[in-house]
Every structure is written in structure tokens, then in C-alpha cells.
C-alpha positions as CSV (number, residue, x, y, z in Angstrom):
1,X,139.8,69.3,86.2
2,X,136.4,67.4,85.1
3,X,135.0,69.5,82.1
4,X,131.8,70.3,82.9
5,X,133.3,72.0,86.2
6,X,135.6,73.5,83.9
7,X,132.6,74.7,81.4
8,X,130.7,76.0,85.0
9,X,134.0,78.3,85.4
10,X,134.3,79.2,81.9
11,X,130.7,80.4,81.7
12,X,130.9,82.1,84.8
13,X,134.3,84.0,84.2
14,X,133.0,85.0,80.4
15,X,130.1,86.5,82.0
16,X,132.3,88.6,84.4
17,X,134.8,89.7,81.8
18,X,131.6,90.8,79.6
19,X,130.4,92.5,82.4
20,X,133.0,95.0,82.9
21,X,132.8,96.7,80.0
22,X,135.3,95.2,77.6
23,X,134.4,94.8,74.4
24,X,132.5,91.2,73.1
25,X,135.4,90.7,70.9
26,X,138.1,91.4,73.1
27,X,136.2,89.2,75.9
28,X,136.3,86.5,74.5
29,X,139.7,86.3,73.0
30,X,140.9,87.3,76.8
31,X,139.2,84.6,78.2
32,X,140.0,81.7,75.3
33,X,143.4,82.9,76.0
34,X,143.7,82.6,79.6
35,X,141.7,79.1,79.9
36,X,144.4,77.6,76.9
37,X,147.5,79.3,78.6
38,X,146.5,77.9,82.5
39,X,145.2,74.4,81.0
40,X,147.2,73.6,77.5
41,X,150.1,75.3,78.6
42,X,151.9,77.8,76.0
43,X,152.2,76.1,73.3
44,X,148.0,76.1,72.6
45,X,148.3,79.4,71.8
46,X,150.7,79.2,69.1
47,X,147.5,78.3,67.0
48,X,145.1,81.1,67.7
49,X,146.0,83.9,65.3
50,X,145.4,80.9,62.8
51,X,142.3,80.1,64.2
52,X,141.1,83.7,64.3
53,X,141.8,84.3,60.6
54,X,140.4,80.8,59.9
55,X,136.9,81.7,60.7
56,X,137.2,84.6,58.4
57,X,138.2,82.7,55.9
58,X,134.9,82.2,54.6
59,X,133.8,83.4,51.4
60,X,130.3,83.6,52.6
61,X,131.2,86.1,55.0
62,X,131.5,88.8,51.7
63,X,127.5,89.5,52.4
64,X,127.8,91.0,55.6
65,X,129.2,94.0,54.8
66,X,127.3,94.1,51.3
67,X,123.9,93.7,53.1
68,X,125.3,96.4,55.8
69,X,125.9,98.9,53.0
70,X,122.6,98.0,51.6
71,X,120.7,98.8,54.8
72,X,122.7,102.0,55.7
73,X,122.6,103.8,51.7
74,X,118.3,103.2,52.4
75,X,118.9,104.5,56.6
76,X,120.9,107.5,55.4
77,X,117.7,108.7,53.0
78,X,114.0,109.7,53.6
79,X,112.9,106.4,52.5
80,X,112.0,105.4,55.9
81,X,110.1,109.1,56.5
82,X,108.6,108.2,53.2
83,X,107.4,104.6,53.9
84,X,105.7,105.6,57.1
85,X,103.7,108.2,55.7
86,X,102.5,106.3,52.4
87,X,101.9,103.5,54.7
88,X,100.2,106.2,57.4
89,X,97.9,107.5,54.4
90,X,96.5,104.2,53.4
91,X,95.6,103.3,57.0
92,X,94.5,106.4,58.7
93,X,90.9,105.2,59.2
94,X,91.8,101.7,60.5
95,X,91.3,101.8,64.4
96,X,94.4,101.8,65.7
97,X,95.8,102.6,61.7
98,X,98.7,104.6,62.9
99,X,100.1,102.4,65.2
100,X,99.0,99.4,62.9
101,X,101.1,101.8,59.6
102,X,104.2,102.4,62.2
103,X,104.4,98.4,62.6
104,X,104.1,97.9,58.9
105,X,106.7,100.7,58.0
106,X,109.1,98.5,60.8
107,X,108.7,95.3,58.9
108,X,109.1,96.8,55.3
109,X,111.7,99.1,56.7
110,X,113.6,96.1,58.5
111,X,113.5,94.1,55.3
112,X,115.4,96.8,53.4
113,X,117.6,97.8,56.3
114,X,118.4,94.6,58.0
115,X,118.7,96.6,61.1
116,X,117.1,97.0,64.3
117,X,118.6,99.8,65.5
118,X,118.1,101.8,62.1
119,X,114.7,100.7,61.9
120,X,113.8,102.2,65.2
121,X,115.2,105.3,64.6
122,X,114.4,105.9,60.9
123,X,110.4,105.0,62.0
124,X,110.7,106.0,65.0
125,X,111.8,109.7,64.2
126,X,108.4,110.2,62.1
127,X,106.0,107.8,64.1
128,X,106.4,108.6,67.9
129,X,105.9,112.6,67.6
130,X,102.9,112.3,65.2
131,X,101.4,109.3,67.6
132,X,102.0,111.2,70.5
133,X,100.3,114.4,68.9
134,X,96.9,111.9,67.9
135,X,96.8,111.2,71.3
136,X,98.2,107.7,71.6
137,X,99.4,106.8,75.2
138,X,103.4,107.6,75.5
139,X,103.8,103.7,76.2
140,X,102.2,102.9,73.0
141,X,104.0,105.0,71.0
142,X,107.2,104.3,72.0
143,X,106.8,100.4,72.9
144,X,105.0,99.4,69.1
145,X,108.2,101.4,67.6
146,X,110.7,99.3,69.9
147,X,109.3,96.3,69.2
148,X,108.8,96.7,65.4
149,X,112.7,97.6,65.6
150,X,113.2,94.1,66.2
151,X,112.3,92.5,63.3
152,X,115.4,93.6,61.6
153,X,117.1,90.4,62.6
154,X,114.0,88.1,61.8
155,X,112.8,89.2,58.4
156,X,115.7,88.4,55.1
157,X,117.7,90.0,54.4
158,X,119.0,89.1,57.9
159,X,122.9,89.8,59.0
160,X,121.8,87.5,62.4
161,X,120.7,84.7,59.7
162,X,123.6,85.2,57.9
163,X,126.1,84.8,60.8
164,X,124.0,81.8,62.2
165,X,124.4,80.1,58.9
166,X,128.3,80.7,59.0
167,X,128.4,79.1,62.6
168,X,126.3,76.4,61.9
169,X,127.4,75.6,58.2
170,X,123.9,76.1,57.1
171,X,122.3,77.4,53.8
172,X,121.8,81.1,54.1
173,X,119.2,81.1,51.6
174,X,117.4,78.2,53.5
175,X,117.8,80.6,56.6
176,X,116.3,83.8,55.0
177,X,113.1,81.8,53.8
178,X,112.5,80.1,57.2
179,X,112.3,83.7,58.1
180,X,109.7,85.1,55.9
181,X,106.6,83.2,57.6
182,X,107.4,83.2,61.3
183,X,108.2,87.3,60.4
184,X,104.6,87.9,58.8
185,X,103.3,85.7,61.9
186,X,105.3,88.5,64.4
187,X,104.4,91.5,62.3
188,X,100.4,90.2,62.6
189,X,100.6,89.1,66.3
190,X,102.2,93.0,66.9
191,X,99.2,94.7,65.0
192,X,96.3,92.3,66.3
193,X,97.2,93.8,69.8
194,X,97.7,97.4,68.7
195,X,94.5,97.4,67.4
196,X,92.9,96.0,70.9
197,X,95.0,98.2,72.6
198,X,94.3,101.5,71.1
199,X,90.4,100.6,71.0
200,X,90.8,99.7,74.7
201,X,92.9,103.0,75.8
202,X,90.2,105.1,73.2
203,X,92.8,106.3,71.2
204,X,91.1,104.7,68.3
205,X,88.5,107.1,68.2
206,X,91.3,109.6,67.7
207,X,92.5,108.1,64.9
208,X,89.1,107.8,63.1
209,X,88.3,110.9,63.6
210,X,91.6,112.1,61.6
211,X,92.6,113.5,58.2
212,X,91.3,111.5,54.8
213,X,93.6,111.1,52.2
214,X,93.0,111.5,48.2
215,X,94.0,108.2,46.2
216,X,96.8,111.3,44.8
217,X,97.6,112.0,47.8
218,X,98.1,107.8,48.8
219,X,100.1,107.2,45.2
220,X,102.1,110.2,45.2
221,X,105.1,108.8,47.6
222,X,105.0,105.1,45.9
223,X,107.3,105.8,43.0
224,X,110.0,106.7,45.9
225,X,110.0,103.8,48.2
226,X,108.8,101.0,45.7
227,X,112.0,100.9,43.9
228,X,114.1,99.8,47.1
229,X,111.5,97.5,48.0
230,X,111.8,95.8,44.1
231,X,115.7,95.5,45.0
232,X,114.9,93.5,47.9
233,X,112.3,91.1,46.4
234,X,114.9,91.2,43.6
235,X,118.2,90.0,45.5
236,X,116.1,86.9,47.3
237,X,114.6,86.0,44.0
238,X,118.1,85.9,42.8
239,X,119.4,84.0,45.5
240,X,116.7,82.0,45.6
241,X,116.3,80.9,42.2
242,X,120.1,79.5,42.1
243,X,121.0,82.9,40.2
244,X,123.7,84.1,42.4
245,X,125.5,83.4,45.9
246,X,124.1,85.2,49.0
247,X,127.5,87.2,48.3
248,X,126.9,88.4,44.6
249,X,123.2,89.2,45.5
250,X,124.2,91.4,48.4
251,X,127.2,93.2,46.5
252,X,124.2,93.9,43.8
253,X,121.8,94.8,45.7
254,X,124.1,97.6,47.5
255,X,125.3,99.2,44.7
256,X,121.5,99.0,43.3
257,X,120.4,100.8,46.7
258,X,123.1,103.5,46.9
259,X,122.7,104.2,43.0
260,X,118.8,104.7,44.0
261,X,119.8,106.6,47.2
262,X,121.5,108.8,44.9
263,X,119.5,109.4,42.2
264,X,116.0,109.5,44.4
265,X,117.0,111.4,47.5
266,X,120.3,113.3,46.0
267,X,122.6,111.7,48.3
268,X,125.4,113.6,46.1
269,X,127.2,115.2,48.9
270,X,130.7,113.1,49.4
271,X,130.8,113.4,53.6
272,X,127.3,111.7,52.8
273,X,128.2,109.1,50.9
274,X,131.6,108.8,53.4
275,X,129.3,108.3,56.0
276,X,127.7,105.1,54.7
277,X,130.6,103.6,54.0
278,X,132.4,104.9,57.3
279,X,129.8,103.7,59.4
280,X,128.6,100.4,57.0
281,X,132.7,99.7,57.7
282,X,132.7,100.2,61.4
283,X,129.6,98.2,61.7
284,X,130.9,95.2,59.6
285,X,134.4,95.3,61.4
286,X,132.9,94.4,64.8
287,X,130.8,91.9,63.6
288,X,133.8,90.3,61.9
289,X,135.9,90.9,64.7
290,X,133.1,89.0,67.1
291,X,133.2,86.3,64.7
292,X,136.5,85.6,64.8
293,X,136.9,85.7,68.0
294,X,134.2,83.4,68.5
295,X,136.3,81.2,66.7
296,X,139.0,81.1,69.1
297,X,136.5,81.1,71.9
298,X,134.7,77.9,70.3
299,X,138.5,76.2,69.5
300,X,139.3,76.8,73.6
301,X,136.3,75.2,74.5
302,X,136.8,72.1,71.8
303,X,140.5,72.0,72.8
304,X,139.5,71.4,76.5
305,X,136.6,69.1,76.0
306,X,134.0,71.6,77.1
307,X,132.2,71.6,74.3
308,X,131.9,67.4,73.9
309,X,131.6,66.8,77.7
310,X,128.5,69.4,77.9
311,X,126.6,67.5,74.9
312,X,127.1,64.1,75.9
313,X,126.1,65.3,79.3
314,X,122.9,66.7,77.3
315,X,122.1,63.5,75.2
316,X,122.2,61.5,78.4
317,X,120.0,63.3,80.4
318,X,116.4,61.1,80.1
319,X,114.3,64.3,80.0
320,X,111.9,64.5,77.4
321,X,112.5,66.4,74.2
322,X,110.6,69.3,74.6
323,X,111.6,69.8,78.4
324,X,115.2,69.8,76.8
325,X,114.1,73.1,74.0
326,X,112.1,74.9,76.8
327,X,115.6,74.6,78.8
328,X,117.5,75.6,75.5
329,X,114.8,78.9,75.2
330,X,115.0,79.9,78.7
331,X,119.3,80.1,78.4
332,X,119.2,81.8,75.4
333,X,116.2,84.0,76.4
334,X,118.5,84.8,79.5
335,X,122.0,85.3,77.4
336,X,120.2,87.5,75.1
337,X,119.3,90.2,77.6
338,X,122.7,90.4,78.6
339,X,124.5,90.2,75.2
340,X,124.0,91.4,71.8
341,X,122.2,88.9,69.3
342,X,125.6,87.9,66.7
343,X,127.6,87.2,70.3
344,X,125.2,85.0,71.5
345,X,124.7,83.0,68.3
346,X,128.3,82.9,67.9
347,X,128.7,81.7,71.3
348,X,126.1,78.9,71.3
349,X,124.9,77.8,67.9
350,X,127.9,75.7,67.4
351,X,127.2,73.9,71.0
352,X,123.5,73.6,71.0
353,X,122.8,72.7,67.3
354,X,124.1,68.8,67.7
355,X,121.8,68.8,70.8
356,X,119.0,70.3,68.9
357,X,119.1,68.2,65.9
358,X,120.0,64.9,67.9
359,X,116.9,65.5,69.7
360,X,115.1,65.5,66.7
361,X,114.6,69.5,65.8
362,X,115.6,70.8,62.6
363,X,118.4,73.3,62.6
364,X,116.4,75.6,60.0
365,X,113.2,75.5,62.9
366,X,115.6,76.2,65.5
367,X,117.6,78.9,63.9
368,X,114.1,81.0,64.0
369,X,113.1,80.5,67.3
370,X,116.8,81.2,68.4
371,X,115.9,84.3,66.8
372,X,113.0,85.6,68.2
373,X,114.7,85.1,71.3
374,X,117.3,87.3,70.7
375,X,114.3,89.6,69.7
376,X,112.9,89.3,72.7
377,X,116.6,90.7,73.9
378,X,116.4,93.8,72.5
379,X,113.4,95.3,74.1
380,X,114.3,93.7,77.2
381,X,117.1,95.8,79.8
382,X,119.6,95.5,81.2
383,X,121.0,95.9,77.6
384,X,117.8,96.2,75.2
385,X,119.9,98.1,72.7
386,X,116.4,99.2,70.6
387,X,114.4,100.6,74.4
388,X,117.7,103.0,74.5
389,X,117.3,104.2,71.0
390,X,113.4,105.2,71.5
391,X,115.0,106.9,74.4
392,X,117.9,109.1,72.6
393,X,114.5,109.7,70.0
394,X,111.9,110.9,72.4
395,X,114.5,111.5,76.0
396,X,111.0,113.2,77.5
397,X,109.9,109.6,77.4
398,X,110.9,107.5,80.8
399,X,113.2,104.3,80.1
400,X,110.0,102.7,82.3
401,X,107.4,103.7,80.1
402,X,109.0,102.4,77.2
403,X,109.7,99.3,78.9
404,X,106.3,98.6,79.6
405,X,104.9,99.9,76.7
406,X,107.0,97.1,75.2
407,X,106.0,94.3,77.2
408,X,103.0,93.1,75.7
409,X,105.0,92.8,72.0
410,X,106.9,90.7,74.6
411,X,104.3,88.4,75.0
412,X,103.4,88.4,71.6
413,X,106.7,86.8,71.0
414,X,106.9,84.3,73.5
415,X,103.0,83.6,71.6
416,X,105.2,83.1,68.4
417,X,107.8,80.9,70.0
418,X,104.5,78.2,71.2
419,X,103.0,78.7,68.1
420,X,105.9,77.6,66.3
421,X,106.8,74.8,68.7
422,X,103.6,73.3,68.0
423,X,103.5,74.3,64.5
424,X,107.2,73.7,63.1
425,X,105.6,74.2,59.5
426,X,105.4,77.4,59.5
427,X,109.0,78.2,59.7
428,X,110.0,75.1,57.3
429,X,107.3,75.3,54.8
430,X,108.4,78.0,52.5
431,X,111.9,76.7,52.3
432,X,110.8,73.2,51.4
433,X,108.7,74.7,49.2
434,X,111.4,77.1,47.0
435,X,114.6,74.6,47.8
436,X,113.1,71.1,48.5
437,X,113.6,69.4,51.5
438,X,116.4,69.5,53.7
439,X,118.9,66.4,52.7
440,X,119.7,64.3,55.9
């Protein structure tokens, strides 16, 4: 059978399997499995428990579950609570300051956290009630939280940069600060049209017309949530600075944050401290378990010449370059509203990266518009995993008015994704900067 008609039916019978409900994991090992045993014959799969472990044989992959604790000792405290409302009393007279303090509680909140989910529900729990009670529009409310959410997997420390950098080979510290920019660029983008859109719907004069603040009042919650944020800046300087591997950093940084989590918020109680590390484990497990089983998908579709016959198909095709990465952000814009982000870069990072960089894109540039795509994901249905968690938050909230209250952060993105095409610098300056330029 010719191997791009082969790839068609791979792609095709993945999507089915996916679709049923199975998990990612299991998906894919099912179908690597089936495709080796009908076209290699029993003997192929001899090698796949090898393969499997192989991929997790990667020292590297330590920081996951280090940077998963991290994020889930700071989600299991008030330190999001907290963050919103210092961050609510030093903006309450900005037009729009609530919704513009909600946005910056996501981005500080997804730093520490890593997590989009956990950043729309730790925000969200504090910011849609007291929005909604200001009289911002139910759409607002819901879509800036939603959208904030997703810059858990955009702003370091990342766990979607991290497994990118395993798939590709790529320097995760190289990753994290190609980050930091095009994150600052999302985060401003997000407030710039909350700040229109509240003046526009007149919530602003709501907001102005609202409680002042005493500078006690704005210093008094600091000394709680500046220490996490000094473990953050901490672990990248360290990791940045050649003091430590991404993995020593992030085993650091998670005692650091559940020693604070204890000593700040009194997380004392054992079934609390048994909950991080229950749900931290469960949480790392399936990532690790997609991983390797992205492994054996990736060796199935190497082994059957899928994965060569669909690049050289690529490199021959005289398109122009940039007709070839608007093709590239339309598939993954597509795969990611169908499957989670660390599926989708496990699926297609090792395929599309020699057709990126061939084409002349740098893998570091790419790995960040990759990502706001998968941002784009998560506010997008059928799955959009962070519009179901403003749901289970405010349920008297319609899934459609959350939907469309997200749409224009939407747009934002796909604002970010043009920006960047035309400005690659802004994703590849600050590593160039810290690290020096990439060695070809």
C-alpha cells in the first residue's frame, strides 16, 4: 500500500478511535498496534514495550511531575484568591480594572501553576461572582477568565514546553524563554480589548465608580503571594543561568512551594497534603502515559514509512514557504479542538519540525506559535477543556455565552500568531539574548 494512502487511513482511523471515548493513551497504542500487526506482521510488535519504556527513558522527563507538584501545592492554597484581590486593589479605578486585574491574576497565576485548568478555576472562583456583581456582562466575565486560563501552557514554567522539548530534542530552557515575550504580547492583546470592551458595554463606569483602596489596604496581601512569585523568577534564573537542569530547578522549586504552602496558608492537614501529591501523581501519570505511547505511535508510523513519505511529499510541493506554515496553522488549529494540547504535540512535533525548519523556520519560533494554537484549543468546543471549567464554576452561566464571550480573546490570538509571523523576534529575542544564538 503507497504510504501516504496508508498515512490518509492512519489519520483517519486515529481520529475515529479518539472519538469514541478511549483514552489518548490507550488510542494510540491500539492503533500503532493494529497498523504494525496487519502491515509488519507479528514480529513488529515484539519491539513496542521497548519502545514505550524508551521514550520514558529520558532524564529530562523528571520536571514534569516536579513542575506539576509545584503548580498544584500553590492551586491547593488561597494564593490565587490572594493574587486576584491584591491585583483587584491596585486596579480598581482603571476602566475596565477588574477585568484588566482578573487577566493579570491568570498570567501571574499561570506562571506559578503551569496550569490552565487550575488557573481558571483558582481565578475564576473569585473573579466571575465579584464581576458579575459590578455589573460586567455574563460573557465578559466568564470569557476574560477562559481565556486568561490559557496562558498556562504559554508562559514558563510550561509542562506543554517541556513535553515539546522532549519530542523535538530541543533545549527546554531555550523553550521557556521563547515563551516569556509572545506571553506578555497575549496577556496585553487580552487587556487592550477588555478595556474597549467594558468602556463599550458601560461597565466601565461601574468599575470607576467602585471602592478605593488605602496603600495598607494594597500592601497588606503582598507579603503572601510575593514569596511564590520569587520561587518562580528564582527556578528560571537558575535554569537559566547554567545553575541547575530544568529537572533540579523543578524538584527545588516544589519543595520551596509546598514548604511555603505550608507555612503561609497552614496546609498542615495530611488528606491535604495527600491530595497534592494524589492528584500532582494522577496528573503526571497520564501525561507520561501519552508520551509513551506517542512513542510507539511515532515508531509505527517511522516503521511503515509514513512519517518520511509525508515530508518528502511536503518538501516537494513548490508552494511558497509561508503558504506551507498557514497550512501547518490551520491542521494544528483544527487537531487542537479535538485533542488535548501534550497529544497533539506528541503527535505532530516530531513530523512537522523537519518541514518547518527545512523551510527555513526556527524550531524555537515555531514551538510558540504551535502553542498558541493549542490555546486557541482550549476555549474552542467541541472539547475546550477551560469553557467547561467556567461552566462547573458559574453552571447558571450558558456554555454559549461563555463561548462567545470568549471569541474575541480568540481573535486576539490569531492577532498574536500574524504578529509573530511577521515579527519572528519577538519569540527569539530573549533566548538569543540569555543563551546566545541557536547553533546550526
Amino acid at each position: 500500500m503507497d504510504p501516504l494512502a496508508l498515512g490518509a487511513l492512519v489519520g483517519i482511523i486515529t481520529i475515529v478511535v479518539l472519538f469514541s471515548g478511549i483514552s489518548v493513551a490507550m488510542g494510540l497504542l491500539v492503533v500503532a498496534a493494529g497498523f504494525l500487526l496487519v502491515f509488519d506482521g507479528m514480529r513488529s510488535l515484539e519491539l513496542l514495550p521497548e519502545v514505550f519504556f524508551g521514550k520514558l527513558n529520558n532524564f529530562a522527563l523528571l520536571s514534569i511531575p516536579m513542575f506539576i507538584i509545584m503548580g498544584a501545592a500553590i492551586a491547593s492554597t488561597r494564593a490565587g484568591a490572594d493574587l486576584y484581590e491584591a491585583l483587584e486593589r491596585w486596579l480598581t479605578r482603571v476602566p475596565g480594572g477588574l477585568v484588566v486585574s482578573n487577566l493579570g491574576a491568570c498570567a501571574l497565576f499561570a506562571a506559578m501553576s503551569g496550569s490552565s485548568p487550575a488557573t481558571c478555576a483558582a481565578i475564576g472562583k473569585m473573579g466571575i461572582p465579584e464581576m458579575r456583581k459590578r455589573g460586567y456582562p455574563d460573557g465578559v466575565a466568564s470569557g476574560s477568565i477562559a481565556a486568561g486560563g490559557t496562558l498556562g501552557i504559554l508562559i514558563p514554567p510550561s509542562v506543554t514546553m517541556i513535553v515539546y522539548g522532549i519530542a523535538t530534542e530541543t533545549s527546554i530552557g531555550r523553550l521557556f524563554l521563547a515563551g516569556v515575550v509572545p506571553g506578555l504580547l497575549l496577556v496585553g492583546l487580552f487587556m487592550a480589548w477588555s478595556i474597549f470592551q467594558t468602556w463599550r458595554s458601560g461597565a466601565a463606569a461601574v468599575a470607576l465608580g467602585h471602592q478605593r483602596y488605602s496603600w495598607k489596604q494594597r500592601l497588606e496581601l503582598l507579603p503572601r503571594v510575593v514569596p511564590f512569585l520569587v520561587i518562580i523568577l528564582g527556578v528560571l534564573v537558575a535554569m537559566y543561568g547554567g545553575v541547575a537542569t530544568p529537572s533540579e530547578t523543578a524538584a527545588v522549586g516544589a519543595l520551596l512551594c509546598v514548604v511555603l504552602a505550608v507555612i503561609i496558608y497552614r496546609l498542615v492537614r495530611p488528606e491535604a497534603l495527600w491530595t497534592v501529591l494524589r492528584d500532582s501523581t494522577r496528573e503526571s501519570v497520564m501525561i507520561l502515559f501519552i508520551i509513551g505511547a506517542a512513542g510507539v505511535f511515532a515508531y509505527m508510523l517511522s516503521s511503515l514509512f509514513v512519517t518520511q513519505s509525508i515530508a518528502a511529499w511536503i518538501s516537494e510541493l513548490e508552494v511558497s514557504r509561508w503558504v506551507l506554515m498557514g497550512a501547518i496553522n490551520v491542521f494544528l488549529l483544527v487537531a487542537g479542538f479535538f485533542l488535548p494540547p501534550v497529544a497533539v504535540i506528541l503527535m505532530s512535533a516530531p513530523i512537522l519540525l523537519p518541514i518547518v525548519t527545512s523551510a527555513g523556520f526556527d524550531p524555537y519560533w515555531f514551538a510558540v506559535i504551535l502553542t498558541i494554537n493549542m490555546e486557541i484549543g482550549l476555549i474552542s468546543p467541541p472539547v475546550g477543556l477551560n469553557l467547561y471549567v467556567i461552566n462547573g464554576i458559574a453552571p447558571d452561566i450558558p456554555l454559549k455565552t461563555i463561548l462567545l464571550g470568549s471569541l474575541p480573546y480568540v481573535a486576539c490570538m490569531i492577532l498574536a500568531i500574524v504578529i509573530l509571523l511577521v515579527f519572528p523576534g519577538l519569540a527569539l529575542w530573549l533566548p538569543e539574548f540569555v543563551m546566545g544564538p541557536t547553533l546550526s
